[in-house]
N, C-alpha and C positions, 0 to 999 in steps of 0.2 A: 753398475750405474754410478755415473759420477753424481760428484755434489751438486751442479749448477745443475742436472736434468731433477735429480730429486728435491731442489729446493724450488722447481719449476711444478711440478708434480703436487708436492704441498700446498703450494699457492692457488694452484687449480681446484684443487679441492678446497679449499678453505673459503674460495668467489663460490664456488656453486653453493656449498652447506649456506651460505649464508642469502644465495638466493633463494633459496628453498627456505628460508627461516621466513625471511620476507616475504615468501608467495602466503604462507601461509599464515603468517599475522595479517595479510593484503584480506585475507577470505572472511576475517571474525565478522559477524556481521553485530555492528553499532543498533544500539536501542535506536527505536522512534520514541520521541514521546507521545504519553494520548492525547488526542484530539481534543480542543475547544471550538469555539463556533468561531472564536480569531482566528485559530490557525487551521480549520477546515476553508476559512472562506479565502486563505490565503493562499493553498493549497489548490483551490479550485479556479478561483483567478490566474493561477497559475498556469492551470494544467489545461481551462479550459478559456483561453483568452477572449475568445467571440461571443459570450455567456455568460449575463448576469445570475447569478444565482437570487433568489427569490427567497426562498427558504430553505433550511439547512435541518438536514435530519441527523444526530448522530447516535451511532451505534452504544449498546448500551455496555460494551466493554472498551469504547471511544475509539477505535480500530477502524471504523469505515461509516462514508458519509453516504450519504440519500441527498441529494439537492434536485430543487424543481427550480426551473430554467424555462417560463412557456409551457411546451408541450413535449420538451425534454426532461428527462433525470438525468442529470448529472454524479457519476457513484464515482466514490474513491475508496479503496480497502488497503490495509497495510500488506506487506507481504517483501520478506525478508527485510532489508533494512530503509525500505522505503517503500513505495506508493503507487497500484495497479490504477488507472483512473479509464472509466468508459462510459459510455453514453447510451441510452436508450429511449423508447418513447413513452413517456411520463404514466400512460395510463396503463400497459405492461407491465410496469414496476411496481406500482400500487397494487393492480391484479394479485402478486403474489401471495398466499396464503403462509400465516404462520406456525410452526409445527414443532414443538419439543425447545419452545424459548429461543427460536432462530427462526430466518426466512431465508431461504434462496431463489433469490433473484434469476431467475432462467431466464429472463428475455435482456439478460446482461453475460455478454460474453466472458467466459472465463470465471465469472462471479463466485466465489465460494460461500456459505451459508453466514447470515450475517447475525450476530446475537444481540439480542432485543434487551436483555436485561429487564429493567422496570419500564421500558421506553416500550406505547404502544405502537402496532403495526395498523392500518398503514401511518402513514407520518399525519398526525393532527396539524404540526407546525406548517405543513405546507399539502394540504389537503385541498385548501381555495382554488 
């Protein structure tokens, strides 16, 4: 092997390792911060443009929102380094019972169990 195929050879390896360094600082997944009633309603403005949010329910570990929309809920929950957001009908969602300081949302697709902490179920803030 001459020099100029092995100093080709180094280099090539030294572009991948270092792709591979990059893929995988690319993967770390970034904090969210929790949730306030600003930045849930910013969030949902966001996510849900045609939908005024009415009242804003938030989770008691501030992870995921409840908003009443009409005769929609509007949910948002965190999950990995940002934000699952779906839609259901307002009176489904409240339906849910709460079970072990959590409620899961079934008539919310994909929904995972939401923690209540001191905050009661269903939402008082948007119950009207």
């Amino acid at each position: 092997m001459n020099n100029a195929l092995l100093i080709q050879l180094l280099g090539s390896a030294l572009a991948v390792a270092l792709l591979v360094g990059l893929s995988a600082w690319a993967r770390i997944a970034r904090p969210s911060p929790p949730l306030d009633e600003v930045a849930a309603r910013a969030l949902l403005a966001e996510e849900f443009p045609d939908h005024r949010a009415e009242a804003v329910w938030i989770a008691g570990d501030a992870a995921a929102v409840v908003a009443r929309a009409g005769d929609l809920a509007l949910v948002l929950w965190r999950k990995g380094d940002g934000y699952v957001a779906r839609s259901a009908a307002w009176r489904d969602v409240v339906a849910a019972s709460p079970a072990d300081g959590r409620v899961r949302l079934a008539a919310v697709d994909g929904a995972p169990r939401l923690r209540l902490g001191e905050r009661p179920w269903p939402p008082l803030e948007a119950a009207a």
